[in-house]
C-alpha positions as CSV (number, residue, x, y, z in Angstrom):
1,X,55.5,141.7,24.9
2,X,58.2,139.3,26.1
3,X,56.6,136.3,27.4
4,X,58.9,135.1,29.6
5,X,58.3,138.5,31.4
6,X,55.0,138.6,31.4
7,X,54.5,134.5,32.6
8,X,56.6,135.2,35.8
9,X,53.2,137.3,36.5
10,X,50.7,134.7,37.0
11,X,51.5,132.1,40.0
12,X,50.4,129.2,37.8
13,X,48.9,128.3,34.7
14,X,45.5,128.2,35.9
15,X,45.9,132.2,36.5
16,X,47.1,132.4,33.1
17,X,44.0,130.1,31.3
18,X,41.7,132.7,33.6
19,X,43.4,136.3,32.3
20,X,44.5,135.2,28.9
21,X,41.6,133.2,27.7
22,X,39.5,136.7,28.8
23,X,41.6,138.2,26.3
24,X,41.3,135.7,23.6
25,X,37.4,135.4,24.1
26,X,37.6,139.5,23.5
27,X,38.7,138.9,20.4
28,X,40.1,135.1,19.1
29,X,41.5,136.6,16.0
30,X,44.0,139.6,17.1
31,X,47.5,140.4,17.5
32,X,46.7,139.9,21.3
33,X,45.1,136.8,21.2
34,X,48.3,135.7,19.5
35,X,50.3,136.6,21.9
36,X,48.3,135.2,24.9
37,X,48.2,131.9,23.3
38,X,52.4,132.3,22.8
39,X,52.4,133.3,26.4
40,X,50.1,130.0,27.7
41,X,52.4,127.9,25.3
42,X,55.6,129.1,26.9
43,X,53.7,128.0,30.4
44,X,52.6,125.2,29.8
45,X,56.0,123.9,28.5
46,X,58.0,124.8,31.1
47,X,55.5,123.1,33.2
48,X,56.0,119.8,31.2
49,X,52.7,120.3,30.0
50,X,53.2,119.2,26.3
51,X,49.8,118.5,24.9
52,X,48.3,121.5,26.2
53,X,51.6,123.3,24.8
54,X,50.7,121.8,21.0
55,X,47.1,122.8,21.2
56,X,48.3,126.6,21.9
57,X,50.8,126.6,19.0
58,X,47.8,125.2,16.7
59,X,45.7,128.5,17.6
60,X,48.7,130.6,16.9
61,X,49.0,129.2,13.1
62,X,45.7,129.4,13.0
63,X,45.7,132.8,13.6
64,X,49.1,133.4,11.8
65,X,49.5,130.3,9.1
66,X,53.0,129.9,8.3
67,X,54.8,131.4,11.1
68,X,58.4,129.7,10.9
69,X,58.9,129.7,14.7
70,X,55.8,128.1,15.9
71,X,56.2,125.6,13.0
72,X,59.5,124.5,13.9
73,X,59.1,124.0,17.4
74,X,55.3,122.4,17.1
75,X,56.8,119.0,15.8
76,X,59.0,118.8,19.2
77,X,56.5,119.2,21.7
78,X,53.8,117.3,19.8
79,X,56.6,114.3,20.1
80,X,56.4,115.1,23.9
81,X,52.9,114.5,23.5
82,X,52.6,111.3,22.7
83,X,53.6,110.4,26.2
84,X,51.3,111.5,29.5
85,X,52.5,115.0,30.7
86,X,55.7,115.1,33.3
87,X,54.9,114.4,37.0
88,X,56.7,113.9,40.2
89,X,55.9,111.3,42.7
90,X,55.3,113.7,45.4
91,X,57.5,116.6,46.9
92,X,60.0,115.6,50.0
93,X,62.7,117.3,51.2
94,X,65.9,115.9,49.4
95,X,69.8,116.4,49.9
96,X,72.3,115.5,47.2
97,X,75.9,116.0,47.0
98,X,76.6,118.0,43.9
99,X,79.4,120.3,43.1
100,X,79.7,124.5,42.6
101,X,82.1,126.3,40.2
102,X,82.7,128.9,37.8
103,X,80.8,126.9,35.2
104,X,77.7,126.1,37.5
105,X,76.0,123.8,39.5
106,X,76.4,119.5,38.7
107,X,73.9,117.4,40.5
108,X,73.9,113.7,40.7
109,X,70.6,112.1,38.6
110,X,69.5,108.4,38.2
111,X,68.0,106.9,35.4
112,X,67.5,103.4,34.8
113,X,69.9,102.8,37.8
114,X,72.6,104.4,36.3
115,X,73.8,107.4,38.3
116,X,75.4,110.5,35.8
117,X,76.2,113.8,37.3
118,X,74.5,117.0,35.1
119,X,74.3,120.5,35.3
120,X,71.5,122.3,36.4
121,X,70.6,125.6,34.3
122,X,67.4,127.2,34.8
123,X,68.2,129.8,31.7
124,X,67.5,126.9,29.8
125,X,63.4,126.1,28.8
126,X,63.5,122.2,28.0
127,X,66.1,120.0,29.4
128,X,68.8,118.9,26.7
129,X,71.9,115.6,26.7
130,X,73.6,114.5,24.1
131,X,72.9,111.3,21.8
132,X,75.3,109.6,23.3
133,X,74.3,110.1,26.5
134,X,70.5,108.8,25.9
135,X,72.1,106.0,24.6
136,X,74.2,105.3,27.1
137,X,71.1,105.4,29.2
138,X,68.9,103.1,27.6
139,X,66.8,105.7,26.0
140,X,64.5,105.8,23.1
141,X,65.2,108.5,20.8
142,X,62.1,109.5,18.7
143,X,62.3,111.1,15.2
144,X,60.9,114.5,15.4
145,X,63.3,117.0,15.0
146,X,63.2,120.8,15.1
147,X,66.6,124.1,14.6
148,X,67.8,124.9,17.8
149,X,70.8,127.7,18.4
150,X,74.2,125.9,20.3
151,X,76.2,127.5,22.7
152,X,78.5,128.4,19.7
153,X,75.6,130.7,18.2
154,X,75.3,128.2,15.5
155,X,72.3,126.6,14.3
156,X,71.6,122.9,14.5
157,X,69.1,120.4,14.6
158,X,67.9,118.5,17.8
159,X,65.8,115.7,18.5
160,X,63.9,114.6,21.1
161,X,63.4,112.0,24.2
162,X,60.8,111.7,27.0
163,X,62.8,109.9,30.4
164,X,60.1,107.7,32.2
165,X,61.6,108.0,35.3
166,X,64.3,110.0,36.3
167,X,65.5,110.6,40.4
168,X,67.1,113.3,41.6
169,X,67.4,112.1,45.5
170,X,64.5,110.8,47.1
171,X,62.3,112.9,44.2
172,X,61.2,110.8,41.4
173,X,59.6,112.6,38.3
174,X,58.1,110.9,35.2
175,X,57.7,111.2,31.4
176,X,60.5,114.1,31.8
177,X,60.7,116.0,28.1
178,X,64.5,116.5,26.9
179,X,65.9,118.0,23.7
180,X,68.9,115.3,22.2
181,X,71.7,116.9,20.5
182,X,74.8,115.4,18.6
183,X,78.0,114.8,20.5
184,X,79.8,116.7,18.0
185,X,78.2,120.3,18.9
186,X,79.4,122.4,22.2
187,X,79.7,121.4,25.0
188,X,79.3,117.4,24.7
189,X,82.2,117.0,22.7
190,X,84.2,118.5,25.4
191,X,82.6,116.5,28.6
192,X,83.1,112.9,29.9
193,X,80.1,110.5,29.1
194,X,77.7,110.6,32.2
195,X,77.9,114.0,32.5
196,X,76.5,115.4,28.6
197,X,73.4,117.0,29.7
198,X,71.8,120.2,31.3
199,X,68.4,119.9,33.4
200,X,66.3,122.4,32.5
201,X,63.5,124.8,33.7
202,X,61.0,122.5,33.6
203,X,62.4,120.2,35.8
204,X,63.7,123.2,38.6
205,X,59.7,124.1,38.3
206,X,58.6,121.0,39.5
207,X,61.0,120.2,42.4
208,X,59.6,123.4,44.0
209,X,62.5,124.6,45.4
210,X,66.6,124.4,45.3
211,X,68.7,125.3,48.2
C-alpha cells in the first residue's frame, strides 16, 4: 500500500481519522493498523499538522519497536511540535510575479521583511533551505536532526526550523515547518543566497490553489 496513493483518496484528514481509525479499532495491533497510522502520519504532515504527525509515528513503533524509518523521522516532526501547528491568516486571492523555466517555478516570499525568491515543488513533502539561508533570514535553527536523501542520491543529515510568519502575496501563513540543509549539498552550493530553498507540499496544500 503506497500511502501517498492511497491519501489522495480521502478529501481531508477528517475522512481519513473516520475510515482509518475504523480500521485500527478492528484490530490496533495488525499489519493494517500499521499502515493506516503511516497513512494518517503522511496526512497530517503535509497538512502542517506536526503534533498529530508524532502521535501517529508513536502507534506505529508501538506496534513495530525499532522500525529505522519512523525512528529517524519522529525526532523532526516532534521538533515541529514544539511550536502550534502551521496556519494561514485567511485565503484571498493573491498575484505575484514569479518566473517559469526548464528548472521550475520561483516565486517571490517574505520573511521578516526580507523578500527571497524560491522554488515551488510540490514533489517535495516538507519544505527545505539551506543554513545559510535561515540565517540570513533571522531564523532559529533547532537541534533535531534526522538522514534525508539529496538530489545527488546521497545521504545526509538535515535539521530543522519552524518560520513564524512567512507571506507569499497578500497570504500570510504561520509556524511554517522547513527541513535546513548545509550549503555544501546540491543545489545550495550552486544558487545565489535568497534564493536556497524549495517550498514544499505542505505549504501548496494550504494556499488552496496555484494558477
Amino acid at each position: 500500500m503506497y500511502k501517498g496513493a492511497v491519501a489522495s483518496a480521502f478529501n481531508d484528514s477528517k475522512d481519513a481519522e473516520k475510515y482509518l481509525g475504523q480500521a485500527i479499532e478492528q484490530a490496533p495491533n495488525s499489519k493494517d493498523a500499521e499502515e493506516a497510522h503511516e497513512i494518517l502520519a503522511y496526512l497530517y504532515a503535509r497538512s502542517g499538522m506536526s503534533q498529530e504527525a508524532v502521535r501517529q509515528y508513536d502507534a506505529i513503533l508501538r506496534i513495530k519497536p525499532g522500525r529505522e524509518d519512523v525512528e529517524n523521522v519522529r525526532p523532526i516532526f516532534s521538533a515541529f511540535g514544539r511550536y502550534p501547528d502551521q496556519s494561514i491568516d485567511r485565503l484571498r486571492r493573491t498575484t505575484v510575479r514569479g518566473k517559469i523555466s526548464e528548472k521550475g517555478i520561483v516565486i517571490p516570499v517574505s520573511i521578516n521583511k526580507k523578500t527571497v525568491h524560491w522554488g515551488l515543488d510540490t514533489g517535495f513533502n516538507l519544505s527545505i533551505m539551506s543554513e545559510s539561508e535561515a540565517r540570513m533570514l533571522g531564523l532559529t535553527i533547532d537541534e533535531a536532526s534526522a538522514q534525508a536523501t539529496d538530489l545527488s542520491g546521497s545521504t545526509v543529515k538535515v535539521r530543522t526550523a519552524v518560520v513564524p510568519t512567512l507571506a507569499i502575496g497578500k497570504v500570510r501563513l504561520h509556524n511554517v515547518p522547513f527541513l535546513i540543509a548545509t550549503d555544501t549539498q546540491q543545489p545550495w552550493n550552486e544558487l545565489p543566497s535568497g534564493s536556497r530553498a524549495f517550498i514544499g507540499l505542505p505549504v501548496a496544500i494550504a494556499l488552496g490553489s496555484i494558477g
